[in-house]
N, C-alpha and C positions, 0 to 999 in steps of 0.2 A: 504494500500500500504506500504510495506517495505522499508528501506532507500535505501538498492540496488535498487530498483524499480523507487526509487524518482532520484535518483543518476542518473539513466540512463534518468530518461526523461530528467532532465536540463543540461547533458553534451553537451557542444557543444565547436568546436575548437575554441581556441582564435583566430589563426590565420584566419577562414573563420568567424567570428563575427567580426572581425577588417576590413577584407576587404568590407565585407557590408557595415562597418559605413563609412568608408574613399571612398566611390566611390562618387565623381561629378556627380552633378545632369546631366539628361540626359533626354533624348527621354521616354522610359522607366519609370521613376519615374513619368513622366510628363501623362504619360497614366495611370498608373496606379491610381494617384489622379484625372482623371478626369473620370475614370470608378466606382470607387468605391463613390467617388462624385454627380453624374449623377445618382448612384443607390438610393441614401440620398435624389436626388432633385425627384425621380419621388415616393421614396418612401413619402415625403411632400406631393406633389402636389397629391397624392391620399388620403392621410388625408385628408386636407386641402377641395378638391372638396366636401368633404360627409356634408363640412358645408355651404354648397352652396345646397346642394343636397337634405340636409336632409327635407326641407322646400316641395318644388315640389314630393319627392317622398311620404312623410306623406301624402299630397293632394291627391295622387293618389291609393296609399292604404285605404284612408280613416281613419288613424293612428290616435290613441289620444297622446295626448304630451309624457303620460309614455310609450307608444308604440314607441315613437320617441327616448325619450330619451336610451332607453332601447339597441339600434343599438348600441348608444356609446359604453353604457358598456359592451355589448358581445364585441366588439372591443380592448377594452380596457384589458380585460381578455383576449383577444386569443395573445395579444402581448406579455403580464405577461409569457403564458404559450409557447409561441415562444420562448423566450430568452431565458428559462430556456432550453427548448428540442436544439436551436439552440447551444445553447453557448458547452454543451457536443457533439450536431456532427461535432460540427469543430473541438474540441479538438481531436476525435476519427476519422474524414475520413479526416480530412486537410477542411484549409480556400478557395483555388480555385475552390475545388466543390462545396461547401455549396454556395459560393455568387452566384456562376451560377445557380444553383437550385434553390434557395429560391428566385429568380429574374424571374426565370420563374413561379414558384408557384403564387406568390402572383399578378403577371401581367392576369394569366389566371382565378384567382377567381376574380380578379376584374372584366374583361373584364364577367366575368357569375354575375355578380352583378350585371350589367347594362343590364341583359337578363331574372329575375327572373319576375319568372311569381306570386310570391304571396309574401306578407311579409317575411313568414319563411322563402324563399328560402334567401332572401334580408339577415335573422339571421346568415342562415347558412355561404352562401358565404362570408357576411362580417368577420367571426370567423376564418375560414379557409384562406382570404386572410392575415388578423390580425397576422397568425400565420410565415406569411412569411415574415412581416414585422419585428415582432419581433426578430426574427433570424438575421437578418443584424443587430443591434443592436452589438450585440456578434461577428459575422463577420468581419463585418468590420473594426470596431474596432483594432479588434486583427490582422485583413489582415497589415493596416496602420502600428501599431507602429511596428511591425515586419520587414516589407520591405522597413522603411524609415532609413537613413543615421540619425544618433543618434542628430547628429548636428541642424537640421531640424527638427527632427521626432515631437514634438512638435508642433509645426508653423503647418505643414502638416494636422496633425490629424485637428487641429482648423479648418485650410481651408474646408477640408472636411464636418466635420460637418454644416459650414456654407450654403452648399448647401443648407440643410431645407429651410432655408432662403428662398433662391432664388425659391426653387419650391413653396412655401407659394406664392410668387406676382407671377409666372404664375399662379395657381392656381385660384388667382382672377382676372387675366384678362380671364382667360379661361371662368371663371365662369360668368363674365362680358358678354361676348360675347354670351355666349349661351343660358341667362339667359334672359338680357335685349337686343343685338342689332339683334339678331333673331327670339325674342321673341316667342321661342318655349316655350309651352305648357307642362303642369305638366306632363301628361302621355310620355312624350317622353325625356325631358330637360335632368331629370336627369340620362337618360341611357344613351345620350349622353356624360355625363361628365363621367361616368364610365367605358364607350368603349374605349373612346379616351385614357382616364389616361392610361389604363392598353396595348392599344397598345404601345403607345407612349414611354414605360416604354421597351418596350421588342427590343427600340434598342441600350441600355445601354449594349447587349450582344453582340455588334461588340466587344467592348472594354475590358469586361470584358474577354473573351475568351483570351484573347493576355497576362492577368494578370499571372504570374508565380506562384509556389507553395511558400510556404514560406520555406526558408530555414532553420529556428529554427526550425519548425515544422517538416520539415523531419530529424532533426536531434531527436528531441523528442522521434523518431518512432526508431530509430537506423537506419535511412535509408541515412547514412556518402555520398555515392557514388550520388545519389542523389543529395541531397543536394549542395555537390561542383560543379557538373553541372549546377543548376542554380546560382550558382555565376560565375562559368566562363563565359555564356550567360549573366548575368549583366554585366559583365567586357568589355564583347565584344561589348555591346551595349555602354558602357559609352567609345568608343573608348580607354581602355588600355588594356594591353597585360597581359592576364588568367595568374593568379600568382599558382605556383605549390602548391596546399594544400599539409596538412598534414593530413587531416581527417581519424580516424582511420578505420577501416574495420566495413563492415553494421555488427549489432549486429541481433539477434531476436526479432520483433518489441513487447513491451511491450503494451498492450493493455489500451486503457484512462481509469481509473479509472470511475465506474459510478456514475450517478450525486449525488447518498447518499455519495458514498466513497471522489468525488470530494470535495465538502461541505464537507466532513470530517476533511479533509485537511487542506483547507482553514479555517479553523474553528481552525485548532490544532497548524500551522504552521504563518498563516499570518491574526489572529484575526482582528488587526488593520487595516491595506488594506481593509479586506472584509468590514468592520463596516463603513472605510472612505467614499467606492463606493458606499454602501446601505444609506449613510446618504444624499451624496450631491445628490445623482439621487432622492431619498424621496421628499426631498428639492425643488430641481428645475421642479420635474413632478406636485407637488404640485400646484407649485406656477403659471409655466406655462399653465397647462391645464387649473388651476380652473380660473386662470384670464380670460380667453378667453371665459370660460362659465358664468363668472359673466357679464363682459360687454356684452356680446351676450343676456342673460336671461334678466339682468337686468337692468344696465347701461344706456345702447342705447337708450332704451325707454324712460329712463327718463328725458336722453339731448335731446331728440327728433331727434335722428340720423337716419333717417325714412329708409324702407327697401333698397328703390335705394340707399339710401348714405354708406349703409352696405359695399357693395365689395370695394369703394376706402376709408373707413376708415381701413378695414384691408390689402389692397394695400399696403398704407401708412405707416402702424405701422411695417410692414414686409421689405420695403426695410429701416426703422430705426432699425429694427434688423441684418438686414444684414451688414448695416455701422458697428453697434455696434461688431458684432463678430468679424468681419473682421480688425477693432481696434484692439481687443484683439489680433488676432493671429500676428500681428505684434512685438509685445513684449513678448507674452509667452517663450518664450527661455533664450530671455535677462532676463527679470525680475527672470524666477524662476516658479516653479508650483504655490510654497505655495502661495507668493504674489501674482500672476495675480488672483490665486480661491477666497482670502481673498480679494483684494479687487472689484472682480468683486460681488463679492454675497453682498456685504458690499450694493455697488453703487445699486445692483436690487432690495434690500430692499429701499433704499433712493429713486428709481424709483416708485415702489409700492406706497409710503408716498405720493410723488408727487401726482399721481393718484387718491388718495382718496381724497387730496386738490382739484383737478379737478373737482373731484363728486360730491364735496359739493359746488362748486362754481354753478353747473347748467349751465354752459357754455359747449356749443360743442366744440369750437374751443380750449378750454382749454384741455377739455377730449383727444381731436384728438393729441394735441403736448405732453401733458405728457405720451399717450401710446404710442406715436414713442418713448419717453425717456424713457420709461420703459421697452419693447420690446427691446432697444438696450443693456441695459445693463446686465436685462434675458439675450439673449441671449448669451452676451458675458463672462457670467456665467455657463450656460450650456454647452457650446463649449469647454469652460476651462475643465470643471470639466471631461469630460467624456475619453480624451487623459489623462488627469493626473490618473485616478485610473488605465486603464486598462495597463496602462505600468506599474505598481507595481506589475503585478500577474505570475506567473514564467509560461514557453510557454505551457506547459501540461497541466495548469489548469487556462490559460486566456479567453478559451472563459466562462468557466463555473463559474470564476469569475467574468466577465462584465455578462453575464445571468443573474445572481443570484441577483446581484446589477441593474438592468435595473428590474427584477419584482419586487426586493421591489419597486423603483420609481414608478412603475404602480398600484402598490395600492395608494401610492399618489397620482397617476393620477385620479383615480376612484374617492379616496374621496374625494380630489380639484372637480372635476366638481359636482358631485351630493351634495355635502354639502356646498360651497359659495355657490351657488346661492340662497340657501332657507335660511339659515343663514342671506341674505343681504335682504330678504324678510321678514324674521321678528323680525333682530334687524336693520337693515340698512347697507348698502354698507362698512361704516369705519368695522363695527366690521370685516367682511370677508376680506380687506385689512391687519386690523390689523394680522390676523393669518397668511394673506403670507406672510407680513415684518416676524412674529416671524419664520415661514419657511426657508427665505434666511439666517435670521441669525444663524440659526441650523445650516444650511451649515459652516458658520463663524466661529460658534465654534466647525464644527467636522473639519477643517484643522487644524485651531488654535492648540487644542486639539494633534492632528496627528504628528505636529512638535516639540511640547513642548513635545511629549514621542520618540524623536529622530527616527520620521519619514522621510525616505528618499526625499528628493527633486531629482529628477529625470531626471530634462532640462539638455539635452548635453548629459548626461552618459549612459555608453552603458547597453542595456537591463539587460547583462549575469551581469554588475558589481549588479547590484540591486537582484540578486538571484543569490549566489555565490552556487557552488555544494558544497551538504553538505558533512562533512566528513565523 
């Protein structure tokens, strides 16, 4: 891509990026965090069911463990390869269709998840839903810091991501119910949680539908006229009176760069950014999956947290993650990026620590309170981090910047879950804690790292000042 070419994606008026950031919250703003919120909690709570699920359907396929665990990892690889495919069709067709799409996608492979007549179909649809998953990843993301008032936009993005949260503990009441109080049977249980996830998920499209395009984004495209119309429709919605833009005349829309050229970019122009977003999502996929599979593999059996006590220890650990994000996004703004990342990863390391004191103590009730403490502070680690990289990527190449940065995390993810658990089997649980404290603090020292080479901090400032047009 040319500088003219770079030139025209990041130009956008001061004056309609000024009236974005100074509009009062509204009706509006308030739908759109709970549309794109609501797509985070159903895309959870369809994670989260397959680990309720996975037990009753291995039964029923007659599955060996590596056949079990093996779901994951196509899973986990179709998100890898979501992100990436997502994060450049949002940059190339705009953020309002991509969430509507990829929200119908992944609702309708789940709901055929829960209708697969053989294992492999079980491979397929789960890769295929994976892939739609991944894509909101890159999405939303970039939907959020885009159409949030700069002032906010922070705080916002956090709330959002805390959804996970929340669909994590329906998750396990769903799972709870369907599992133990109706005590359906393997052949049918877990189609049950698969049917319902994936309807339940498709009526996040009343809301989403109402969601506007993004404004930078059509400015991106050269599409000026555009664009000022859905700020007057904001204006009008936050009750004040459409301010006469100056946006200059639509151009001929330049086409997204593709995902090698993008990565090229990114690569040549904003090293650092890419390197920050690849390291803290490495970090925290790391640390958050592989935990969840070491206590699941390993753990559990050994405090003797027997299978009924399963769904309300992770109940439990999940609405202390919800406290814990929701903590954080109270001060994200005030504090700053760098501090709230620095010292949330700090504290999910020191949570981790905890945990493993828990392990070795052979105590349940020890285990139960230090994974609410460590689940809160994870989380209020990942929540941070993931608003803080993707507002540092300029509008034409943020979704394929958060892409790009969400599959490296997803190799973390991979190797967090397939490697603690057999690591804690043949050296013992510390050693596998020990490598996710060194995880979080990888995180620690790639923000550290970020600021000390005159990395931008970002809370409050408007999008365009962080990527000034090049001359």
């Amino acid at each position: 891509m040319t500088t003219n070419e770079a030139s025209a994606h990041t130009r956008i008026p001061a004056d309609l990026a000024a009236r974005l950031d100074r509009l009062p919250w509204n009706g509006l703003h308030t739908t759109i965090l709970v549309a794109l919120g609501a797509g985070w909690l159903f895309d959870s709570l369809e994670v989260q069911l397959f680990g309720s699920a996975v037990g009753p359907l291995g039964a029923h396929f007659h599955a060996t463990v590596f056949q079990q665990d093996a779901i994951l990892a196509v899973w986990l690889t179709g998100i890898l390869l979501g992100a990436l495919a997502g994060g450049h069709l949002a940059d190339r067709h705009g953020r309002r269709r991509l969430f509507v799409l990829t929200l119908l996608w992944y609702a309708a492979f789940t709901v055929l998840t829960g209708l697969s007549p053989a294992l492999g179909f079980v491979y397929a649809f789960r890769f295929l839903a994976a892939l739609g998953v991944g894509a909101e990843y890159a999405i939303v993301n970039a939907a959020i810091s885009e159409l949030m008032p700069a002032r906010v936009r922070g705080r916002v993005g956090a709330v959002v991501m805390n959804f996970w949260a929340a669909g994590a503990v329906l998750a396990g009441l769903l799972a709870y119910l369907l599992l133990n109080t109706f005590a359906l049977d393997d052949a049918v249980s877990w189609r049950y949680l698969f049917v319902i996830g994936g309807f339940l998920a498709l009526v996040v499209l009343y809301f989403r539908r109402r969601i506007p395009e993004s404004p930078r984004w059509l400015v991106s495209q050269g599409r000026y006229a555009e664009a000022e119309a859905v700020v007057v429709t904001m204006e009008e919605r936050a009750g004040l009176p459409p301010e006469q833009g100056h946006c200059a005349s639509d151009t001929p829309p330049v086409p997204a760069p593709a995902p090698h050229q993008a990565l090229g970019e990114l690569l040549r122009r904003h090293p650092g950014r890419l390197a920050l977003g690849s390291v803290l999502d490495l970090a925290e996929a790391f640390g958050y999956y592989g935990i969840f599979a070491l206590l699941s593999v390993v753990v559990l059996k050994q405090v003797h947290i027997g299978h009924a006590q399963v769904p309300f220890f992770f109940i439990v650990g999940n609405v202390g993650a919800l406290v814990g994000g929701l903590a954080m996004s109270l001060v994200f703004d005030r504090l700053g990026r760098h501090r709230t990342v620095a010292a949330s990863y700090t504290l999910a390391a020191a949570g981790v620590g905890l945990l493993a004191w828990a392990t070795a103590s052979g105590s349940a009730a020890w285990v139960t309170l230090a994974f609410i403490t460590a689940n809160a502070f994870g989380t209020a680690a990942w929540t941070s981090a993931y608003p803080t990289f993707t507002e540092l990527f300029p509008t034409h190449l943020r979704g394929a910047g958060v892409g790009f940065s969400v599959a490296v995390g997803r190799i973390g993810a991979i190797v967090g879950t397939l490697a603690l658990p057999d690591l804690a089997t043949r050296m013992g649980a510390t050693a596998s804690y020990l490598l996710v404290v060194a995880c979080w603090l990888a995180g620690v020292a790639a923000i550290g790292i970020f600021r000390l080479r005159g990395g931008v901090d970002a809370a409050t400032r408007s999008l365009e000042s962080l990527n000034p047009t090049p001359a």
